[in-house]
Structures are given as C-alpha cells and as structure tokens.
C-alpha positions as CSV (number, residue, x, y, z in Angstrom):
1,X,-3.1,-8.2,-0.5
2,X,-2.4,-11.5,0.9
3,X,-0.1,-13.6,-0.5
4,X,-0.1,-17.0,-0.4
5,X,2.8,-19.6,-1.4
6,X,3.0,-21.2,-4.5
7,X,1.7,-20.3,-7.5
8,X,-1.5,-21.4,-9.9
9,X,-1.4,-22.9,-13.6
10,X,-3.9,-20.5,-14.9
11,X,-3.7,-16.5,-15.1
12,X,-7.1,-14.8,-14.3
13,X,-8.1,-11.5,-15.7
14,X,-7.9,-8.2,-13.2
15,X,-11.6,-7.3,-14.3
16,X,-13.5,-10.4,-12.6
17,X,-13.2,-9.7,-9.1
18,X,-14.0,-12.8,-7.3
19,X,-16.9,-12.0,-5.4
20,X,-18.9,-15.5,-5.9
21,X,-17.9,-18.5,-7.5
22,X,-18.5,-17.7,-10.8
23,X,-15.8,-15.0,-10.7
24,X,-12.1,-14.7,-10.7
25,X,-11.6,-12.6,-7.7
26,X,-8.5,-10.9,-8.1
27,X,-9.9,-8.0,-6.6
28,X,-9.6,-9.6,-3.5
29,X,-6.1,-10.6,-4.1
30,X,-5.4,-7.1,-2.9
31,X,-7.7,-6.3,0.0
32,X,-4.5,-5.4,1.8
33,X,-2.1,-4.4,-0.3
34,X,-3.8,-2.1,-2.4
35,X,-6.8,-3.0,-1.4
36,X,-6.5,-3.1,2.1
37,X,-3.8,-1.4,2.0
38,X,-1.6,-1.7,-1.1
39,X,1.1,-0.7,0.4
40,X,3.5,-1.8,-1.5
41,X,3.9,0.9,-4.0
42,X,7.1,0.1,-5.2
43,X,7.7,-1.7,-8.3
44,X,4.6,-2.4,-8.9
45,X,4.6,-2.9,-13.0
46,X,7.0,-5.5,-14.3
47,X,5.5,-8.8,-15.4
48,X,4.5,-10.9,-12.8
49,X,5.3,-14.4,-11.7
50,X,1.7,-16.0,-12.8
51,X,-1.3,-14.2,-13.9
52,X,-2.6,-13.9,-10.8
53,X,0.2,-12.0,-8.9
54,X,0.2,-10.0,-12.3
55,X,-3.2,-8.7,-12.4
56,X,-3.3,-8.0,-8.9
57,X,-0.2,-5.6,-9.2
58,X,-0.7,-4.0,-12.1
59,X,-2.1,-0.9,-11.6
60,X,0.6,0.4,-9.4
61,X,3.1,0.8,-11.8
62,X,6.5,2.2,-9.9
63,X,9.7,0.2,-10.6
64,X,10.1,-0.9,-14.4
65,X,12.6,-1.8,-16.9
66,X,16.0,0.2,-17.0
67,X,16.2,3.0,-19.5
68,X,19.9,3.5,-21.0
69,X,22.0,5.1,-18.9
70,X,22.3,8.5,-20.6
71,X,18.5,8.5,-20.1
72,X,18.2,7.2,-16.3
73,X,18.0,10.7,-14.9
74,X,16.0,13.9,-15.4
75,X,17.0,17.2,-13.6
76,X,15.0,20.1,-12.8
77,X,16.3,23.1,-13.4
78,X,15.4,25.4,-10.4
79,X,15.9,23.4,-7.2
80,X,16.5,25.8,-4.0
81,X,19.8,24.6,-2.5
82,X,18.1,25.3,1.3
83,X,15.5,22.5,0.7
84,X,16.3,18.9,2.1
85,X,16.7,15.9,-0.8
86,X,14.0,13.5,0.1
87,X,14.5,10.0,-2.1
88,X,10.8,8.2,-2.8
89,X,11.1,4.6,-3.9
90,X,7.6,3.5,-5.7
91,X,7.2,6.8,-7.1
92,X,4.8,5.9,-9.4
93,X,2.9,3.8,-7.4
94,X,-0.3,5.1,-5.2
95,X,1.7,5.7,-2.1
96,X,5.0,6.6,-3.3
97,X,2.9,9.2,-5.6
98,X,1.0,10.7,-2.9
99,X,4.6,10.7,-1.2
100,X,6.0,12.7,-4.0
101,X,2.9,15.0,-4.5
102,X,2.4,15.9,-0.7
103,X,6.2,16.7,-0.6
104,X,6.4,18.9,-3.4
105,X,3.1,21.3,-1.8
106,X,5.0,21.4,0.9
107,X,7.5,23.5,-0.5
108,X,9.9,22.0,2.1
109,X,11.6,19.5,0.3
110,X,13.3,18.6,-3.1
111,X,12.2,15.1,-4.7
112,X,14.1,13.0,-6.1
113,X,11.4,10.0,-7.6
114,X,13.0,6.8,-7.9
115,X,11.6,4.2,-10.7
116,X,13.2,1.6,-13.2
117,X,12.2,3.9,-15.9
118,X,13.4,7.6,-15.4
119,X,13.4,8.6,-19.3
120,X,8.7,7.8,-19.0
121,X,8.5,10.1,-16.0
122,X,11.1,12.9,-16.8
123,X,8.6,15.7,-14.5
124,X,7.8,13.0,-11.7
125,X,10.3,14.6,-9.6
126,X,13.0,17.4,-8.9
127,X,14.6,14.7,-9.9
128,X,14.1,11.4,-11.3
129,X,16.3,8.7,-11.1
130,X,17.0,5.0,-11.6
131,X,16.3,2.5,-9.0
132,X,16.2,-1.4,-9.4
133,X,16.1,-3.7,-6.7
134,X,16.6,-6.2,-9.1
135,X,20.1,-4.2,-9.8
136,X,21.3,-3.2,-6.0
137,X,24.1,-1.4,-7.9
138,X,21.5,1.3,-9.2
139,X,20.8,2.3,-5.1
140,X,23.6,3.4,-4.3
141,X,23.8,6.2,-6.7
142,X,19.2,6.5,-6.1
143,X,20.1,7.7,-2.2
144,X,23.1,9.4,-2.9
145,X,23.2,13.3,-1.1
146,X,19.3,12.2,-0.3
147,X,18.4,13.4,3.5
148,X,15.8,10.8,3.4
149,X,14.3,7.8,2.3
150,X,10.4,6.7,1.6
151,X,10.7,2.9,0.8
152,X,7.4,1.1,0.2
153,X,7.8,-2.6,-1.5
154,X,5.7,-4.6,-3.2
155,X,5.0,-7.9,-2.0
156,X,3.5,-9.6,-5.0
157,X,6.4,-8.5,-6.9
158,X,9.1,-9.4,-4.3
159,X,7.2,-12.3,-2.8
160,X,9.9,-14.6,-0.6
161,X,12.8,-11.4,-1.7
162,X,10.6,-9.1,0.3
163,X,12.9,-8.9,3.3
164,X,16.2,-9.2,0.7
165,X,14.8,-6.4,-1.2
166,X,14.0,-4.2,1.9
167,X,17.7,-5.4,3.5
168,X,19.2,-3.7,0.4
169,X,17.5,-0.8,0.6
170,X,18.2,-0.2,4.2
171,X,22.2,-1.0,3.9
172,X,22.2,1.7,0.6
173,X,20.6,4.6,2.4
174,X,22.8,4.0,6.0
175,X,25.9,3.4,3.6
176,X,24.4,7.0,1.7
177,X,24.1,8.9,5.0
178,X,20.6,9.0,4.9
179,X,19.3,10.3,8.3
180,X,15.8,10.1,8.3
181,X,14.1,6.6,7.0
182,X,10.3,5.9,6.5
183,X,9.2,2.2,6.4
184,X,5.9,1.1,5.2
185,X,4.7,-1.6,6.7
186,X,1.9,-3.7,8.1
187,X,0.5,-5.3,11.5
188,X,2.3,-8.2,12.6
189,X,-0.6,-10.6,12.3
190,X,2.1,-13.6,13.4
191,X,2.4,-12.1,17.1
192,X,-0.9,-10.2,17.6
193,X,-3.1,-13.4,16.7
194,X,-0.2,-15.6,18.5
195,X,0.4,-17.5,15.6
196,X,-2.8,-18.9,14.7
197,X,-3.1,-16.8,11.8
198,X,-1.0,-16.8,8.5
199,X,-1.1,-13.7,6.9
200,X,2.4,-13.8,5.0
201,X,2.5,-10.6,3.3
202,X,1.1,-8.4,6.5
203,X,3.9,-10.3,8.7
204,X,6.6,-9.6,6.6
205,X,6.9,-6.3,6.3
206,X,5.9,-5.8,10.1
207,X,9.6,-8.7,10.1
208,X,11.6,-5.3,8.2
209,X,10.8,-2.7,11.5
210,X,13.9,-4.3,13.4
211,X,16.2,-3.8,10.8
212,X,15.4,-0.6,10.3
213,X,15.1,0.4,13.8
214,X,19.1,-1.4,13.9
215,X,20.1,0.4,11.2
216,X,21.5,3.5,13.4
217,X,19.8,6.3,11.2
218,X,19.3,9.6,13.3
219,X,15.7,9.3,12.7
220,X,13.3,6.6,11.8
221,X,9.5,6.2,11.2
222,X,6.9,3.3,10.3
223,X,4.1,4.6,8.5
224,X,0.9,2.4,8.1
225,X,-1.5,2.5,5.2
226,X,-4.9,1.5,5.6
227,X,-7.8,-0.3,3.4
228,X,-7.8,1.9,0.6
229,X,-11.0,3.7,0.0
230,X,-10.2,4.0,-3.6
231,X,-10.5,-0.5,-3.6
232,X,-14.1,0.2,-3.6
233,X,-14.2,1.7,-7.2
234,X,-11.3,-0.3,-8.2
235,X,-10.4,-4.2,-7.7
236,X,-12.6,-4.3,-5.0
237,X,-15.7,-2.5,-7.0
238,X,-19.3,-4.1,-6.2
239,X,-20.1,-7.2,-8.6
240,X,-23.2,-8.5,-10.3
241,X,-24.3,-11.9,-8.1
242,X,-25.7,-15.1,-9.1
243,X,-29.1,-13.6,-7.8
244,X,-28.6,-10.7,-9.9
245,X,-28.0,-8.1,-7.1
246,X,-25.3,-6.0,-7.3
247,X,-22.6,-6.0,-3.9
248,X,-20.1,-8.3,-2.4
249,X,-19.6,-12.1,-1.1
250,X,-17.1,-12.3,1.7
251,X,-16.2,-15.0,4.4
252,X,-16.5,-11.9,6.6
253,X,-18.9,-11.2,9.7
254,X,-20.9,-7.7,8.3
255,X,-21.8,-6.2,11.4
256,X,-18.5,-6.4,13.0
257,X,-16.6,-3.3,13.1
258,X,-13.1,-4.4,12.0
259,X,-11.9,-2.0,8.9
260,X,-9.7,0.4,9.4
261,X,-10.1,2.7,5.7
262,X,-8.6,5.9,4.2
263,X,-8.0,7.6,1.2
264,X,-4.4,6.9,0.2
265,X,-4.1,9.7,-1.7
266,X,-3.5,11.6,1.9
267,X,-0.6,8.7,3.1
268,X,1.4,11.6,1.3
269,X,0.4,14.0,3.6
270,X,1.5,11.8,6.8
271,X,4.8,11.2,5.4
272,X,5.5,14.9,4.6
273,X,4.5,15.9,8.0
274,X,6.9,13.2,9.8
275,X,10.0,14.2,7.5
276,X,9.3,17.6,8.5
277,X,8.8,16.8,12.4
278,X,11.4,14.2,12.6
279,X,11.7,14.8,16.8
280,X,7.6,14.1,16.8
281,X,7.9,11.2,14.2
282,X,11.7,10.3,13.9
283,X,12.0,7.6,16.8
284,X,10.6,4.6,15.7
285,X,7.1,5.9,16.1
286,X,4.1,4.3,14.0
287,X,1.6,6.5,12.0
288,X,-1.4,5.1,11.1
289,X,-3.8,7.0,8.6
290,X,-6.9,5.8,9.3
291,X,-10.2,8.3,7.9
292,X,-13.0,5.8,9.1
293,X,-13.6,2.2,11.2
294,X,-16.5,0.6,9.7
295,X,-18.0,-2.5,9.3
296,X,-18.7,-3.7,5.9
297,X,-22.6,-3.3,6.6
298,X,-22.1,0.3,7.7
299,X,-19.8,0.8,4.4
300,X,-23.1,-0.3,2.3
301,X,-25.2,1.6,4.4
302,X,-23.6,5.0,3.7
303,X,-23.1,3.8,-0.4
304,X,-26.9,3.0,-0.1
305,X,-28.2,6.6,1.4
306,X,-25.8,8.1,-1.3
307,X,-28.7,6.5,-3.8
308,X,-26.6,2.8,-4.5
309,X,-28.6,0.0,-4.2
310,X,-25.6,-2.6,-3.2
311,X,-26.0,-6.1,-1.0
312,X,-23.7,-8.0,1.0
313,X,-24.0,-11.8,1.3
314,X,-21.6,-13.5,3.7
315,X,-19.7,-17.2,2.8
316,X,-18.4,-19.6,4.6
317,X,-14.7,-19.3,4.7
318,X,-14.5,-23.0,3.3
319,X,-16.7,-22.3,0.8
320,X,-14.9,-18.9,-0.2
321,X,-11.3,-20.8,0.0
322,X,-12.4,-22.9,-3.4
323,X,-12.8,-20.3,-5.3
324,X,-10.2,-19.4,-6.9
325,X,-6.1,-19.4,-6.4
326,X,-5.3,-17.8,-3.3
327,X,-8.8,-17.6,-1.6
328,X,-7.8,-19.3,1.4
329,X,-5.2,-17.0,2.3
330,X,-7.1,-13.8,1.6
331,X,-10.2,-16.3,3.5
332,X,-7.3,-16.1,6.4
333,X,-7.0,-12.3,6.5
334,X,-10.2,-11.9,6.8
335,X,-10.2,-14.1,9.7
336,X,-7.6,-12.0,11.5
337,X,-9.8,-9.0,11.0
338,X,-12.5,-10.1,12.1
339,X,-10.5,-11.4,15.3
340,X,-8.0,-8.6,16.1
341,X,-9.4,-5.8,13.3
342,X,-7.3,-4.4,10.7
343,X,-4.6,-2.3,12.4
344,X,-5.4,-4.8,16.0
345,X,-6.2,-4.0,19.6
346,X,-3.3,-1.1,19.5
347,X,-4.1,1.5,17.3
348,X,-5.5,4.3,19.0
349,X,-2.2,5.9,19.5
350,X,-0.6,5.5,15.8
351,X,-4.1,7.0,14.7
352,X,-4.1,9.7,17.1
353,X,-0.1,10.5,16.0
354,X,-0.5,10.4,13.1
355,X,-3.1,13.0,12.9
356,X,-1.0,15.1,14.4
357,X,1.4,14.7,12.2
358,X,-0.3,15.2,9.0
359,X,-1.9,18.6,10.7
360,X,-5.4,17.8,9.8
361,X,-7.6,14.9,10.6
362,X,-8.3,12.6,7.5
363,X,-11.4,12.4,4.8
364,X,-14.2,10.5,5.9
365,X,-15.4,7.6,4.1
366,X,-18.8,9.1,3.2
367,X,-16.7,12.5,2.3
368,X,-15.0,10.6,-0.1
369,X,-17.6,8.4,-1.5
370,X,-20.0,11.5,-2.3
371,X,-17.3,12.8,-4.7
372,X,-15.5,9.3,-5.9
373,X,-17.7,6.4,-5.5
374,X,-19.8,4.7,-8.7
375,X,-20.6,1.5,-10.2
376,X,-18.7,0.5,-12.5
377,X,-20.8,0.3,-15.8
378,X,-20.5,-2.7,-17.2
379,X,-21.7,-4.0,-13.6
C-alpha cells in the first residue's frame, strides 16, 4: 500500500495488523497495494528490505529466485497455433493470477506465466517461463513471440527501482514486437490533490503511463485495481480493540463515501476482455474495476446485517502517524481519499469502460461478503 521512504530498525509480524496502538499494523501497510489495491502482483515473494516491507508483500508471491536453466521453462503440450501468446508478469501474484486464469477460460489466448521460479509452477501456464527484473537479460527471452504483455510491479519490492523496473519491461516487449501492452497502475495522487498529498507508491506507477503510452506499441491499455475486497479477511481483517470490541481504528472520516472496492479475483476478467477488444481498450484507455463505492460505515453495516458484530472508531491522523513504521504515510493516503476518493473526481468513465469490457458488471461487496467474509478466529 503506501510506501513511505526509509526504512525501520525493527521487523513487525504480518499477523498484528495495526489497528490501535497496541498493534503492529502491517495490514494497513497494504491498503493500496493489495489492500487497496495490491496492485503490484509482480514479484511479490523474495525477502524484503526490512520486516516491514517483508510482511506486507508476502503473500503475493510472483517473481522468486532463478531455477537452473534447464528447469526455467515448462511447455504444454497441446497449444492451438491460432491462439495469440499473451506474456503475464506476476503470475503468481493475485492480479497476474486472475490475469492468467481469466485468459485461459477464455479459450482465446495461450499463456505464457512469467515468475523467477518456472520449475514450482510447471502447470501455471501454457507456458511458464523465467522472468527477473533483477536479471533484465531473462526478459528478452520472457516476451519473446508474445502478442502481449500484462505487467503489474510491486512497489514494496521495487521501492525507488519502480520506474527502472517498469522502463525495462517496456523497452523488452517494444524490442520483442509486442503489440498490445497492459499497465497496472494507480491514480496520480501528485496532480489530482495538486501536490499537497504524498502518496509515493500511488504516483509512481500513475509516473510509468507516459512511457508506455511513448512506447509506439499498436495498442496500449491502463488497467486500475481497486481496494481489494479480499483485504477484509486478510491484512486488513477486523481486530480485537483496547475496549474489547472487535472492528477497525482509522484516521479516516466513516461516513464519507470515498472507497472504491472489488473483488480482484475478477481484474482477470477486465484484462482478458481488453486483449480481446484491443480497438475498444487498446488506445491508452483506463479500466477501472470497481464492484462497490462505500463508506467504511456502510462496509460495517452490510458485515453487521450479515450477523458480524464489528465497530469502527476513528483517530486522529497525528495520533494514528505514531503508531508504527510507516503510519504517516498510509495516515496520508487516507487523507487523499477522504479528499479526492480512491480512484478521484474522474472515474465514472474508466468504471463504466471497463464494464463493458469485462462483459458483465462486477460482484457486489455484500455478494461477496455473504460467501467470503469471517472473522478470523483467533480474533
């Protein structure tokens, strides 16, 4: 979610979610990037820079450690020759995975899923074959023949190499022939809030759209993930509070209406749809999956008719900021949404598209939570 500069001295543990000051929240490390949005699929198991960066990533595992060469790729045997090679970078990951899953039911497409370890995932794909951004080499032979590219990075992996890591990617699939590219990326908090909001890992990959868009692929499209339902029985699950109810403490305004949620099992789906409509989706448009707006009081409401008994207590965001490592950046996100909302004043459109795109309108939240959402147990 957001990521902040610098690093902290001591590692937290991924199963106390900071949601009050006795807790380590690195749930909320990820409200946007898996959380809120987790977009960054991609390599999203190697070790981490410090604890905290580690626990927030690692349950998106994607890009690993190299397997010997004679091991890096895994063919399937029938693969029709009509189909179109589609390349998906954070295969193993929550987005690339719905990529690869809602591009195989299509029937449309071969896959070719891309991860630092081929020989663990040898039916992930069509094909499955090495890709390291840590080894540029490897991507030159990950897009080669590929009609196109899904490329999703993971900012608390990449951190400052973000933009390096996505420049690498880009210049391999134009240098490949790729012609259709598919970004994931974020709102650009830096322009819509005019500056007065840092949100580093939102900004920087809305800072990769021109260089894709410059690239000179025949067709190009930015896909947008939103808060993942799936945070809420995840990083993001309800915590026991110091007053021994069980819910979430946020510097965050309850009754505004500023989320912008889906299930990111059905990005897949989107993506699928704009490889297959490339003159819909192909110039540059953005496709927003979005299955619900809510407020976080209207997310507790529909947990609490479902039979939850969950509570919501709202912080100061100088009071939230001490925490823990980090707070004040994710403190800052939630200022932005509470300002401009998740996906800002623009979204109708994107939302609308993307709809369109993916051929059927998205689950709602209280869809999904019927059939996914619990308490944790040792709550």
């Amino acid at each position: 979610m957001c990521r902040t500069g610098g690093g902290h001295k001591k590692p937290f543990s991924p199963s106390k979610v900071a949601l009050h000051p006795d807790k380590a929240a690195v749930g909320f490390l990820r409200i946007a990037d898996i959380t809120f949005i987790r977009a960054e699929g991609v390599a999203m198991g190697p070790e981490a820079r410090s604890g905290a960066i580690a626990a927030a990533k690692r349950p998106l595992g994607s890009l690993r450690k190299a397997a010997p060469p004679q091991q890096n790729t895994h063919w399937r045997a029938s693969m029709s020759n009509t189909q179109k090679l589609i390349a998906v970078v954070g295969a193993t990951g929550q987005q690339g995975g719905a990529v690869v899953r809602a591009l195989q039911a299509s029937g449309q497409f071969k896959v070719r899923a891309l991860t630092r370890n081929p020989a663990t995932h040898p039916k992930l794909g069509d094909e499955v074959v090495l890709a390291d951004f840590n080894r540029p080499e490897t991507l030159k032979a990950a897009f080669a023949r590929a009609h196109g590219v899904f490329l999703v990075t993971n900012s608390w992996e990449a951190q400052a190499d973000e933009p390096r890591q996505a420049l690498a990617a880009v210049n391999a699939a134009k240098e490949a022939g790729v012609q259709h590219f598919i970004w994931s990326t974020l709102p650009n908090v830096e322009t819509i809030s005019g500056g007065t909001i840092d949100v580093p890992h939102f900004t920087a990959k809305a800072k990769v759209e021109p260089i894709v868009s410059d690239a000179g692929f025949a067709y190009h499209t930015f896909v947008i993930a939103p808060f993942y339902y799936q945070n809420l029985i995840g990083l993001m699950a309800p915590q026991k509070q110091p007053d021994g109810a069980v819910g979430w403490a946020l510097p965050l305004d309850p009754e505004r209406r500023v989320i912008h949620m889906g299930d990111i099992t059905e990005l897949g789906r989107l993506v699928a749809g704009a490889f297959a409509q490339p003159d819909l989706a192909g110039r540059g448009e953005h496709l927003a999956l979005v299955g619900d707006f809510l407020s976080f009081n209207e997310i507790i409401a529909t947990l609490n008719q479902q039979g939850n008994s969950l509570s919501f207590k709202q912080v100061p965001r100088e009071v939230f900021a001490g925490w823990f490592p980090h707070a004040d950046g994710i403190a800052a996100m939630l200022a932005y949404f509470e300002a401009h909302t998740y996906l800002g004043s623009d979204s109708r459109d994107a939302i609308v598209l993307a709809n369109k795109i993916a051929g059927q309108q998205p689950t709602k939240f209280a869809a999904w939570a019927k059939a996914n959402f619990a308490i944790p147990a040792a709550t």
